[in-house]
N, C-alpha and C positions, 0 to 999 in steps of 0.2 A: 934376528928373530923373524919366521916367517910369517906372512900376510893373515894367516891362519891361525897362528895362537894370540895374534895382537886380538883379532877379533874374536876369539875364546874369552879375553883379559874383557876386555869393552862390555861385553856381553852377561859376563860376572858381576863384574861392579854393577850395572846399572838393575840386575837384579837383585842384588845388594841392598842398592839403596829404593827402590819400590819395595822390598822385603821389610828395612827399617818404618820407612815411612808407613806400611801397615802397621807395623807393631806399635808405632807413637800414637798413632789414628788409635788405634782399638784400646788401646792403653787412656788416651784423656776420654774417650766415651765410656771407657767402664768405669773410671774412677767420677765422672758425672753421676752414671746411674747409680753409683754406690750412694755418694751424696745423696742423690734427689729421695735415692726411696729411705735411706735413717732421715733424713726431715720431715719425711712424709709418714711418718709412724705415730700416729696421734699418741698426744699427752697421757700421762697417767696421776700426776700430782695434782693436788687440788687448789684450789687457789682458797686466797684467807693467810691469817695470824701462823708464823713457823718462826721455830728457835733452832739454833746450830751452832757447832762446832768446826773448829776450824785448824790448820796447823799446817806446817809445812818447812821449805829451807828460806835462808832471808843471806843475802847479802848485799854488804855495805860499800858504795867506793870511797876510794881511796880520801881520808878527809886530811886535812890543814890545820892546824890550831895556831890563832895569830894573837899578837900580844897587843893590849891596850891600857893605855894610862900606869906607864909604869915609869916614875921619875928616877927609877934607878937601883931599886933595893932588889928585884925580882930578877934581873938580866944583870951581869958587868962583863961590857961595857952596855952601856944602855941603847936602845933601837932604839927606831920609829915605832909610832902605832900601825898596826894589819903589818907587821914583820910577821912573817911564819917563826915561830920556833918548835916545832914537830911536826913532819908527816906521817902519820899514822895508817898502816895495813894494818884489815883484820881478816881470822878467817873465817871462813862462812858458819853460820851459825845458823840457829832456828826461830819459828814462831807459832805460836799458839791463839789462840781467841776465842769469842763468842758471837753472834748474831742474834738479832731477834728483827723478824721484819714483817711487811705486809705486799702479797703479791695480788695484784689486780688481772684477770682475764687476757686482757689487753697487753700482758707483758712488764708493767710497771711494778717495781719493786723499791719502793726506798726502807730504808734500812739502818740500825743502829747496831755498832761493831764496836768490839775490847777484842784490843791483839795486843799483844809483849814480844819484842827482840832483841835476844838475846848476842853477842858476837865478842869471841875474844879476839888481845891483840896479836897480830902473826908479828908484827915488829914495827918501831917507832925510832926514828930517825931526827934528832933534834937538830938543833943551829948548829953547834957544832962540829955533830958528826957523828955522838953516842947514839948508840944504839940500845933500846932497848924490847922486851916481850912482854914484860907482867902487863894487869890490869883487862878489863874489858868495858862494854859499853850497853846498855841497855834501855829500851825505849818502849815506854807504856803509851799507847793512843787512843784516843775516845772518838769515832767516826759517826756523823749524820753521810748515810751513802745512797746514792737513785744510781739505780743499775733498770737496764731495759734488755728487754729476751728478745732475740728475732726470732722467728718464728713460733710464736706463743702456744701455739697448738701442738707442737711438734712435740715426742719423748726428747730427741737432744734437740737442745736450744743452746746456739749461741748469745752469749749476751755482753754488754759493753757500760760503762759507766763510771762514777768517779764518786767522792766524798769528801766531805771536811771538816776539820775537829781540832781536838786539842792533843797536845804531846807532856811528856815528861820522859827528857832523856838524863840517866847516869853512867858517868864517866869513873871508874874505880880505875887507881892505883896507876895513873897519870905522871911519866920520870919525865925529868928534865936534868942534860946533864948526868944521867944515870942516878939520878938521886929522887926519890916522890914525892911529891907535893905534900904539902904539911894537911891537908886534908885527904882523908882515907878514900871520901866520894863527895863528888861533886854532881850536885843537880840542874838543869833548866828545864823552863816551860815556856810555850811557844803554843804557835798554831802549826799546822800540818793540815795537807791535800794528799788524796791519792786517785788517781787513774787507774785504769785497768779495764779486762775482763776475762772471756773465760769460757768453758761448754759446761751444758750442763748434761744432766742424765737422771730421768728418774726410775729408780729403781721398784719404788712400788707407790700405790695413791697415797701414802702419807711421807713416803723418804724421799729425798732427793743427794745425788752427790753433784759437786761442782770441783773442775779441775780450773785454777784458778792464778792469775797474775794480777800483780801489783807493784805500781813504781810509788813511792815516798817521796816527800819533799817538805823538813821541816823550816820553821822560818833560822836566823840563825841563833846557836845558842850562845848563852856567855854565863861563862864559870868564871869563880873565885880561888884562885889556887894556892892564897896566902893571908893565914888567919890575922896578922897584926896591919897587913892595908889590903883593905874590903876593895876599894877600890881599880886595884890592877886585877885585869880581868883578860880570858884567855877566850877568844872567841871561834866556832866551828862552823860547817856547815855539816847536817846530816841528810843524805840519799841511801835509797836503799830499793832494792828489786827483791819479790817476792815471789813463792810459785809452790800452791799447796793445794789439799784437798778441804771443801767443807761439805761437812753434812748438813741436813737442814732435814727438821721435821715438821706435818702436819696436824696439830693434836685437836684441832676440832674439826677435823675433814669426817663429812656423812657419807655413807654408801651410799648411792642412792634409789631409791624404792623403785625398783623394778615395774614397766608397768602393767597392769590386768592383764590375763588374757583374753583375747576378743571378743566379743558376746557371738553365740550363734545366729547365723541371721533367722530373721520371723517368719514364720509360715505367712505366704502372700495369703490375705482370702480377698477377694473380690466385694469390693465395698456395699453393702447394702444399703440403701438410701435412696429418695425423693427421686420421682424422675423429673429433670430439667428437659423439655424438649428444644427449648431455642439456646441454652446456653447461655442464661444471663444470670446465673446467681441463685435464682425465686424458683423454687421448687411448682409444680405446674399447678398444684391441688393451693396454691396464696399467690397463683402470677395472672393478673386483669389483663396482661398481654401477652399471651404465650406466642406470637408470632415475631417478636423483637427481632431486627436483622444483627447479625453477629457484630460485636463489635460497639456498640450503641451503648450508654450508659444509662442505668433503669435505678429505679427509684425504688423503696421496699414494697412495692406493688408489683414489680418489673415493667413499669409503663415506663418509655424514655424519659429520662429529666430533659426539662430547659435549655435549648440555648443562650447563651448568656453571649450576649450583641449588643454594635451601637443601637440606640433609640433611632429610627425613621424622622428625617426630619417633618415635622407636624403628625407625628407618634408619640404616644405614652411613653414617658419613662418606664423599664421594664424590667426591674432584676432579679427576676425570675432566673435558677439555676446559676448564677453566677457566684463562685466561689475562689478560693485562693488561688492568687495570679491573675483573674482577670479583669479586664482593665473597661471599661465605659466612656466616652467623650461626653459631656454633660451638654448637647444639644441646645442653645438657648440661653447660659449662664454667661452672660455680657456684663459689660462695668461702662459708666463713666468713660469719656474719653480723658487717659493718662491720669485716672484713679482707680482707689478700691473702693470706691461705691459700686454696687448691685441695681441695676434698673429696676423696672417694673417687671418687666418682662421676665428677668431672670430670677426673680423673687416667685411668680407663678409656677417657676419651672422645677425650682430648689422647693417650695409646696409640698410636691408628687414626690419627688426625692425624698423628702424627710418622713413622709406619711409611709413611705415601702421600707426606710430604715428602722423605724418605727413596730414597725409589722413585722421585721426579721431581728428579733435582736440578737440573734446570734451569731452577727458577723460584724468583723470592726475594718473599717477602711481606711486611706489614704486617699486625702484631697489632693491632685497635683496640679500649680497655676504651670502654666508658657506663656509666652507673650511672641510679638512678633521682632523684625529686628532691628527695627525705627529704635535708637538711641545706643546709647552704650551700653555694654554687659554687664557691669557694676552694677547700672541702673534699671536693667533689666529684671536683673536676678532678684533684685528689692522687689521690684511691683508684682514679679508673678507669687512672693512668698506674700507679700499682702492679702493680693485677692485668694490665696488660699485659704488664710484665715477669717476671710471678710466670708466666706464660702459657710467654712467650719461657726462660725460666732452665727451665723442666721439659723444653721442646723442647730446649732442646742438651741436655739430661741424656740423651736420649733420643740422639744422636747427630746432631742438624741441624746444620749448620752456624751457627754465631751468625752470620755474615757476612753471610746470607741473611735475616735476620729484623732486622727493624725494629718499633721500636713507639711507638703515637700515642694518646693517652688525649684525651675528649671531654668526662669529666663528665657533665653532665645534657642538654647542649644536644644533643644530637640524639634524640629521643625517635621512636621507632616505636609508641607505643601510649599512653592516657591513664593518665596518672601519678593521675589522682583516684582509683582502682581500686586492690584491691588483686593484680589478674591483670595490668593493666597495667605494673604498676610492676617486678612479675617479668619481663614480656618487655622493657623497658627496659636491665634488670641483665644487660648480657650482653658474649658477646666475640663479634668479628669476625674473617675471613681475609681479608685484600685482595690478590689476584696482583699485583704491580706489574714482576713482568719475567718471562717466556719464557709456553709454555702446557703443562702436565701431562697427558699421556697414559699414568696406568697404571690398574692394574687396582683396581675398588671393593676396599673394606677392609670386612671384616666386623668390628661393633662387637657383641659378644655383651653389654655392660655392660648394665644399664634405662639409658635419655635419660630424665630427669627434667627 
């Protein structure tokens, strides 16, 4: 073969297989897109209370029937117990049922199922070697089942799940030996599980169809196969795989109420109203300050309100404009050394305090003690919640309302100046006012006492 068709052959193939290899490539990307966009086709069923129907094929494998407690009358010559004496084929047969469940938003479905399977026998193979056909087997179950949708929002939805109930299987017309058991049918009851799941599909807001598997597994059963000793008993196991359709309906799903259509929008008109020239709120014809710089906050006059500040030390108490959030250092309000007594001094000072509380009753406060960081914080925390109330107990004396006063001790932990000092440690050691409801507008209080 010349140099020339080898490299025709080389040049073939490798087109070949880039040929292949697009077609595999295009082929799992289309079958992606296929996917992606049926999951991506939002729902149509509605979630809530549905009842269904259910049906399909069911087959059995292959079971065993083993002998127990039998001293001799049922077999001759007599076995052991769990001796098989029949292998049992059946052939595929069917299954019917019901559902009644509840679906949740979220994909959560549990659920309550009646299914019946039916299957006769293909042929039964005893100890010995007879063979026989007659008889069949059937088995009623009562399922509690929690199945979950993946993708809850989707028209198809996969879903996965399991259940567990009770059974009732019959055994009719059971040979041994080619001869039938002297009972026509035999019953057990048992528990049963089943696995599975399935796609779903809905067909309209109230229907839904499900293409549906199911594996069985009951516990094992035990028959009586001879009326005059109860006690020799013929024992099985039953499995079984299933693969049907159910329908399932929605009977209290609402349409749901479409909504308005949009109101037209309103003819703008250009607002008619008060001229404000500084922009505070106070129309100019009731504003005492029509000059207010922008930004300032004005009172119903539109004159600036208060600032609300610490007191000047050797300054009146002031709480003028002070409202929720802000906070006061009560200038002068000293104790005892390493108690909650009130000085002299600090009793002059709580005076002017009480007479401005007095004058505003429309705001309630918090007392806050600190202390400095001389001792332990356990013992800390006690002394400054003392002298808050040693604060609060002179103010009602004074006539405040207790209702109005609350009080919060800090201890050490909030430090406004360094504790290694001994000036610091003095601004440390103090009481607070905190407005925590309305704002106070009256007049300064004049404090003649020294602020120490």
């Amino acid at each position: 073969m010349s140099d020339v068709n080898l490299m025709k052959i080389f040049l073939g193939e490798k087109l070949m297989k880039q040929k292949r290899h697009r077609i595999g490539t295009l082929a799992v990307g289309g079958s992606a897109l296929i996917l992606s966009s049926l999951f991506s086709v939002p729902a149509l069923a509605a979630d809530g209370f549905y009842g269904g129907i259910m049906g399909g094929a069911n087959k059995i494998e292959e079971q065993d029937f083993r002998v127990f407690d039998d001293p001799g009358g049922l077999l001759v010559p007599r076995v052991p117990d769990d001796t098989r004496v029949t292998r049992t084929e059946y052939d595929d047969g069917g299954y019917y049922g019901a559902v009644i469940g509840y679906r949740f938003p979220f994909g959560l479905r549990p659920e309550i199922e009646y299914s019946r399977r039916l299957n006769d026998q293909d042929e039964s193979l005893d100890l010995n070697g007879t063979r026989d056909d007659a008889g069949h087997i059937a088995t009623e179950t009562m399922f509690a089942n929690l199945w979950f949708e993946i993708f809850p929002k989707s028209r198809i939805r996969p879903y996965v799940g399991g259940g567990y109930g009770y059974s009732n299987t019959k055994v009719n017309d059971l040979a041994y030996q080619g001869v039938q058991s002297a009972r026509n049918e035999e019953k057990t009851y048992g528990d049963v599980f089943q696995v599975g799941g399935g796609i779903l599909f809905d067909i309209s807001t109230r229907l839904t169809m499900s293409l549906d598997y199911r594996y069985l597994d009951t516990e094992v059963g035990e028959y009586n196969f001879v009326d005059d000793h109860p006690r020799r008993t013929i024992r099985e196991d039953y499995h079984a795989q299933s693969l049907g359709l159910t329908f399932s309906y929605f009977p209290f799903y609402k349409e749901p109420t479409p909504p308005p259509p949009p109101a037209p929008a309103p003819e703008v008109v250009a607002p008619q109203g008060p001229v404000d020239s500084d922009g505070d709120g106070v129309p100019d014809d009731l504003d005492n300050c029509p000059d207010t710089p922008a930004g300032v906050k004005v009172d119903e006059n539109g004159c600036p309100l208060p600032e609300c500040k610490d007191p000047v030390p050797g300054q009146p108490v002031n709480l003028d404009g002070c409202a929720d959030g802000d906070v006061i250092v009560l200038r002068g309000v000293t104790f005892l050394f390493d108690k909650t007594t009130l000085t002299p001094e600090a009793e002059k000072v709580l005076d002017g305090v009480g007479e401005a509380l007095n004058r505003s009753r429309v705001i309630e406060v918090e007392l806050r003690g600190h202390t400095d960081s001389l001792g332990s914080d356990g013992y800390n925390q006690s002394l400054s919640e003392g002298r808050a109330l040693a604060v609060k107990a002179y103010l009602a004396n004074l006539g405040v309302d207790p209702a109005r006063m609350t009080t919060l001790g800090f201890g050490e932990s909030q430090p406004i100046a360094d504790n290694g000092t001994k000036k610091g440690r003095a601004l440390n050691r103090r009481v607070e006012l905190k407005v925590v409801k309305g704002r106070a507008l009256v007049a300064p209080i004049e404090i003649t006492a020294p602020i120490k």
